[in-house]
C-alpha positions in Angstrom: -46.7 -39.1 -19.8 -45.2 -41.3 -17.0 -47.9 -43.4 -15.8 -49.5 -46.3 -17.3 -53.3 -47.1 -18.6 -55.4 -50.3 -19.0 -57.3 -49.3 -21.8 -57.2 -49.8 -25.9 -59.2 -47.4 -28.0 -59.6 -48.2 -32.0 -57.8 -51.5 -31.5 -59.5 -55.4 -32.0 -58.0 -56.8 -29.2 -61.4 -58.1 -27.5 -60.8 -59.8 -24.6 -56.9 -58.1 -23.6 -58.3 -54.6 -22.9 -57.3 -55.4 -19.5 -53.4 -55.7 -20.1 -51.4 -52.5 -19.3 -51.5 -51.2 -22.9 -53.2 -48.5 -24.5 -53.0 -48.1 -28.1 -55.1 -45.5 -30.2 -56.3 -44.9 -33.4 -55.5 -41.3 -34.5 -56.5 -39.2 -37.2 -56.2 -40.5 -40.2 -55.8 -37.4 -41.8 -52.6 -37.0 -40.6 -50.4 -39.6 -41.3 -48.3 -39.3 -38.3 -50.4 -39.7 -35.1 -49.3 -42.2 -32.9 -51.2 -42.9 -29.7 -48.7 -44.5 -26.7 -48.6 -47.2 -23.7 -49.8 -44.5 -20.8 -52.8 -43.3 -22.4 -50.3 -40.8 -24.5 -49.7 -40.3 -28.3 -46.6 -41.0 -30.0 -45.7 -39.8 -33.3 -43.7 -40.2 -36.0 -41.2 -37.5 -37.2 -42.2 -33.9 -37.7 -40.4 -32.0 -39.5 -39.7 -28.9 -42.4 -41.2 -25.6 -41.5 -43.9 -26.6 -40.0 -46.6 -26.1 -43.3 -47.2 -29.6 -43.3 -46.0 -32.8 -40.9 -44.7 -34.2 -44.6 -44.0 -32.6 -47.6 -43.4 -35.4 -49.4 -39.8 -34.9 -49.7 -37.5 -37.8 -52.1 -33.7 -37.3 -52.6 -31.4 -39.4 -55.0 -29.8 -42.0 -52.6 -26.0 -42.1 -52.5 -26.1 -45.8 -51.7 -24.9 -44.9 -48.1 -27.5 -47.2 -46.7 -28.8 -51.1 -47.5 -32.4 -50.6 -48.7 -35.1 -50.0 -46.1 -33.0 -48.5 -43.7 -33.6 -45.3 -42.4 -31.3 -42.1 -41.9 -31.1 -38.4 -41.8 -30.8 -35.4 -43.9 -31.0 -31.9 -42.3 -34.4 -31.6 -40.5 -35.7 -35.1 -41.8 -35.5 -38.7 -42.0 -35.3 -40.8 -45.5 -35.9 -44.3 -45.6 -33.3 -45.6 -48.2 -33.8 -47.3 -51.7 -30.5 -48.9 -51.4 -29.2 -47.4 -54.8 -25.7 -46.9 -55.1 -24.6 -44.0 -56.7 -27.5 -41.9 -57.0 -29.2 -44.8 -58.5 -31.9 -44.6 -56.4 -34.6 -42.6 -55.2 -35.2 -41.9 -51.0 -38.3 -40.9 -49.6 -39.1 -39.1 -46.7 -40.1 -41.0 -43.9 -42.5 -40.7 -40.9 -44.1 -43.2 -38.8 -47.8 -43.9 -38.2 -47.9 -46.2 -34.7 -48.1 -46.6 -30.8 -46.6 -47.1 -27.8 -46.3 -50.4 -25.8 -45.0 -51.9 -22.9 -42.6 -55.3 -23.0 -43.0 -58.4 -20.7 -43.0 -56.5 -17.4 -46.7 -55.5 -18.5 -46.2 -51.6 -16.5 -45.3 -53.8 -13.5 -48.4 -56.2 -13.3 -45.4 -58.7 -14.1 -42.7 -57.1 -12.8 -40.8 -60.7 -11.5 -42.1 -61.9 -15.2 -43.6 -64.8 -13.4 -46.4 -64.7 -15.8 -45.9 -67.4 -17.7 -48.2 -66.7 -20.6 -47.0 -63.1 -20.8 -45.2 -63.8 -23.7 -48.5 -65.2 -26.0 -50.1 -62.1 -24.7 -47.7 -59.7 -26.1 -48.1 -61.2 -29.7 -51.6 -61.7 -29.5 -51.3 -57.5 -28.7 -49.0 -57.2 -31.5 -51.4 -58.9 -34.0 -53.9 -57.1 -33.1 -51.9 -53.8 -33.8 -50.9 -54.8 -36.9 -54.3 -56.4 -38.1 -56.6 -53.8 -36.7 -54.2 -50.4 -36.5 -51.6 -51.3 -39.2 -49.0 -49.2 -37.1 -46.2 -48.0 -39.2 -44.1 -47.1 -35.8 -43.8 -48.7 -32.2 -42.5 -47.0 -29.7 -41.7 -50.1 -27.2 -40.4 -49.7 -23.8 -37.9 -52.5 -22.5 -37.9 -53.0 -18.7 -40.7 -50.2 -17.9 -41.4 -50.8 -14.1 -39.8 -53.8 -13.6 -37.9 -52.4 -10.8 -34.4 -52.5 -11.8 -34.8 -55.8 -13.0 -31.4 -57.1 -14.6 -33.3 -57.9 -17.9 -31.4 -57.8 -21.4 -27.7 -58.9 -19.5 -29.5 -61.2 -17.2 -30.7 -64.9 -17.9 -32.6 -65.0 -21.5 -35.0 -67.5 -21.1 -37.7 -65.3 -18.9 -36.8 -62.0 -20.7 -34.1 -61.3 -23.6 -35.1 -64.5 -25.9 -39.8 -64.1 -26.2 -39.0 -60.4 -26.1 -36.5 -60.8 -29.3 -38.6 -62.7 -30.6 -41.3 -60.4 -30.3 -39.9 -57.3 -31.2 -38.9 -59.6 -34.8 -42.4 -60.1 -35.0 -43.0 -56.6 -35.0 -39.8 -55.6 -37.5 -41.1 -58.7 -39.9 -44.0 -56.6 -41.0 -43.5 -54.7 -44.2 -42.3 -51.1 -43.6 -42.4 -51.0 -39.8 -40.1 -49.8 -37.7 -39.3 -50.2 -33.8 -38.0 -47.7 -31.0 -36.4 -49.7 -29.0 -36.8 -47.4 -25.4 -34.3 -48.6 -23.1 -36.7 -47.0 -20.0 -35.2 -48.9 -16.8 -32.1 -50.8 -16.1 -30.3 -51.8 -13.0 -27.0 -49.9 -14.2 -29.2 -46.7 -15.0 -29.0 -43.9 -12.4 -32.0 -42.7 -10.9 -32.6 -39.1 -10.8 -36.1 -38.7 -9.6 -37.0 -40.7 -7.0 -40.5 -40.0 -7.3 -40.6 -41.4 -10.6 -37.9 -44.4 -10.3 -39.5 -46.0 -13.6 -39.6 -43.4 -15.6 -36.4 -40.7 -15.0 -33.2 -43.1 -15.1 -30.4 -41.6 -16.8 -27.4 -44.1 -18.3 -24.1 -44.4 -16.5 -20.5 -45.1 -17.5 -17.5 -46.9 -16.0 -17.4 -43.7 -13.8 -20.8 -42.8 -13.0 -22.4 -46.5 -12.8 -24.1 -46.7 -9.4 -22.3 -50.4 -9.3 -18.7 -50.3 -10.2 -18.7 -54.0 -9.3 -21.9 -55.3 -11.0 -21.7 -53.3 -13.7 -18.2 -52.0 -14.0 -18.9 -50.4 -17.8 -22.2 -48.8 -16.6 -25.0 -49.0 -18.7 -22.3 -49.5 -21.8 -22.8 -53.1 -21.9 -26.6 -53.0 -22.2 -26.5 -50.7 -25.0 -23.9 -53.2 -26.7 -25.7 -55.9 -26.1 -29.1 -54.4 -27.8 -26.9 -53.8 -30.8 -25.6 -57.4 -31.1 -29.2 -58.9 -31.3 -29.7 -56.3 -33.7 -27.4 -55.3 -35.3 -28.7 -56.3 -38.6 -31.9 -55.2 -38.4 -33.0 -52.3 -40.5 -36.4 -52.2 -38.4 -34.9 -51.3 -35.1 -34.5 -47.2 -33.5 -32.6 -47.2 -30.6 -34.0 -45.2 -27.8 -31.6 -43.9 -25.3 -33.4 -43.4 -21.9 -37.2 -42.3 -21.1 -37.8 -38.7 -19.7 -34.3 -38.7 -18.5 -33.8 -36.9 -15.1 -37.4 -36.1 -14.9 -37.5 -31.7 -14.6 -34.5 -32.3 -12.2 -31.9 -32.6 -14.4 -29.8 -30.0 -15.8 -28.8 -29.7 -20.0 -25.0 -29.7 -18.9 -25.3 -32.7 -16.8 -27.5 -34.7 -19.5 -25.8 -34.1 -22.6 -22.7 -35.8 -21.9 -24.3 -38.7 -21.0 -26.6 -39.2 -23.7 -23.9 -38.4 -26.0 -21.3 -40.9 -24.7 -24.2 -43.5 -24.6 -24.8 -42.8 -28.5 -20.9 -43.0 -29.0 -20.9 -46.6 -27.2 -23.7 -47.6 -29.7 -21.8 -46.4 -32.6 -18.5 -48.0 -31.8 -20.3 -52.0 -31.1 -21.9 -50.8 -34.6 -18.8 -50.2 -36.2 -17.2 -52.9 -34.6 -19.4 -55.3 -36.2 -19.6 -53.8 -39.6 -23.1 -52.8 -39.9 -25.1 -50.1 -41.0 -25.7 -47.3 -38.4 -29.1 -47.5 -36.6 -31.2 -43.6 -35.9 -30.5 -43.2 -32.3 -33.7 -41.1 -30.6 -32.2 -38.7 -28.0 -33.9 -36.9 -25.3 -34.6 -33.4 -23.3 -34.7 -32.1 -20.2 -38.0 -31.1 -18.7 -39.3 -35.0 -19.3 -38.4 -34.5 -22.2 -41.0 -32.1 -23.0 -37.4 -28.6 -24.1 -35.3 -30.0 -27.0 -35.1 -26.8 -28.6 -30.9 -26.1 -27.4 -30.6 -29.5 -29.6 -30.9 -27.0 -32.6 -27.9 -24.9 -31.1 -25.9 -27.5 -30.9 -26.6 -30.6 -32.5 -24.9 -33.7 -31.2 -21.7 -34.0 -33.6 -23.1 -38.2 -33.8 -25.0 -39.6 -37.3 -28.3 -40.1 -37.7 -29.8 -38.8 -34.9 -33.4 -38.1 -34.0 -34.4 -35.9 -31.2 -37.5 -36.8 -29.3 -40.2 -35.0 -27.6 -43.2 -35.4 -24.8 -45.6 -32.9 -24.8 -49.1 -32.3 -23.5 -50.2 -30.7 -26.1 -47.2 -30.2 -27.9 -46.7 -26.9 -29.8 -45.4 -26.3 -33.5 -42.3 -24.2 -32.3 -41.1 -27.0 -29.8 -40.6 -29.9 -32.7 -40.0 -27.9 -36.0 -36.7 -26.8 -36.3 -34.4 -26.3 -39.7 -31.5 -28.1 -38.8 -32.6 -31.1 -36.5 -35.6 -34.1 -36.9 -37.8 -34.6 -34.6 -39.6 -37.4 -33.3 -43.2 -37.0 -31.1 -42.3 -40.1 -29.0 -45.3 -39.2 -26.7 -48.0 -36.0 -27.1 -51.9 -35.5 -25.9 -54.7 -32.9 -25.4 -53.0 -31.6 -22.0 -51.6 -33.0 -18.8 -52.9 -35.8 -17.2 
């Protein structure tokens, strides 16, 4: 759940099994297995009463959203027909895809001196999309890269092949990206024995750097949404197993929820259409269930879990969606 794997099962990508990726083919009989970057599975949403990962659900669309976004209802997730007025049908939406890692390759290129790293990505990427047809990536942006400055720093090793590879992703038909902000300088750590894995988002209060990053990890999150802030494709991931099993709900919450309300406001700033934000738990993420008590009071958000195996009660719940960002057999 927080490591990494070199291996790639069900994929044709002969010849870059090595990289520090592992992407599996699930059961096709279920529509929303997803198998991750650290030899984990990732899903798509789960949700209803737990008969049936998708029921198939359409509602008439109230032309809230551009076509092809996606957005909430209750305990699910539509992707919109763009209709205005009810003039338009929504379907219920779950994804079908993998995790990956970005340019820091799980720390084998964690200075991003690799030079080729880049081609190596998209060669991955077409081979997921030939091979898997993923319907859902679950990509995490500066996993082990050891508090690199990444998305604020200098564009050329970092920001620019990885925009341009996470378009390459979103330009496939019906695809959509989680965007997993997993490390950043401004983050703070709360487990040091997982410093790659645990980091938690700051403010202008909490930032471990009032003088290099005097809004915390604010400006990242606005700077995400200006490079895509028009694209329909894109989830924005909060954190990665925030706080490891050290945190505490009271101490969590706030921050995830001011880090969602600094997303919203660039959004609404810049006149475009609100993107799902994926929120996590405590526990690595692994006990969501008090999201169902109280709900963030934020649109269109998705609540994620990671869990080893993961049981029915911990991601079906009437009032909330629920994304499998990571789930196996058992621990490993």
């Amino acid at each position: 759940m927080r490591c990494c794997a070199a291996a790639a099962l069900g994929i044709g990508i002969a010849g870059l099994m090595a990289l520090p990726i592992a992407c599996g083919g699930g059961d096709d009989s279920n529509p929303s297995t997803n198998n991750g970057s650290d030899g984990s599975t990732n899903d798509g949403t789960i949700t209803g009463d737990g008969s049936s990962p998708r029921d198939g659900s359409v509602i008439s669309s109230d032309g809230g959203f551009p076509a092809g976004w996606l957005y909430t209802s209750g305990n699910k997730i539509f992707a919109s027909s763009g209709g205005a007025g009810g003039g338009g049908t929504d379907t219920q939406w779950m994804g079908r895809g993998v995790n990956m890692d970005d340019l820091f390759l799980c720390g084998f290129n964690n200075t991003l001196a690799n030079a080729s790293a880049d081609d190596d990505l998209k060669a991955i990427v077409t081979g997921l999309m030939t091979d898997w047809k993923p319907t859902f990536v679950r990509l995490s942006l500066s996993m082990k890269s050891y508090a690199t400055e990444s998305w604020l720093g200098d564009a050329a090793p970092y920001k620019g092949p990885m925009t341009d590879i996470i378009n390459m992703i979103g330009a496939n038909p019906n695809v959509y990206v989680l965007l997993t902000l997993r490390t950043d300088a401004s983050m703070i750590l709360q487990d040091p024995s997982d410093p790659e894995a645990t980091n938690v988002p700051s403010d202008s209060t909490s930032t471990p750097d009032k003088t290099k990053f005097p809004s915390g990890t604010d400006a990242v999150y606005q700077a995400l949404v200006d490079t895509f802030a028009n694209s329909k494709f894109v989830i924005f991931g909060l954190s990665n197993e925030p706080g490891g099993n050290v945190i505490t709900q009271a101490t969590l919450v706030p921050a995830l929820t001011h880090a969602a309300q600094t997303i919203r406001a660039e959004e609404d700033k810049l006149g475009v259409p609100h993107h799902l934000i994926s929120v996590q738990g405590i526990h690595y993420s692994g006990k969501i269930d008090f999201y169902s008590t109280a709900p963030l009071t934020i649109d269109n958000i998705v609540y994620e879990l990671h869990a080893y195996p993961p049981a029915q009660a911990d991601y079906t719940f009437a009032n909330i969606p629920v994304i499998l960002g990571e789930y196996g057999p058992g621990d490993h």
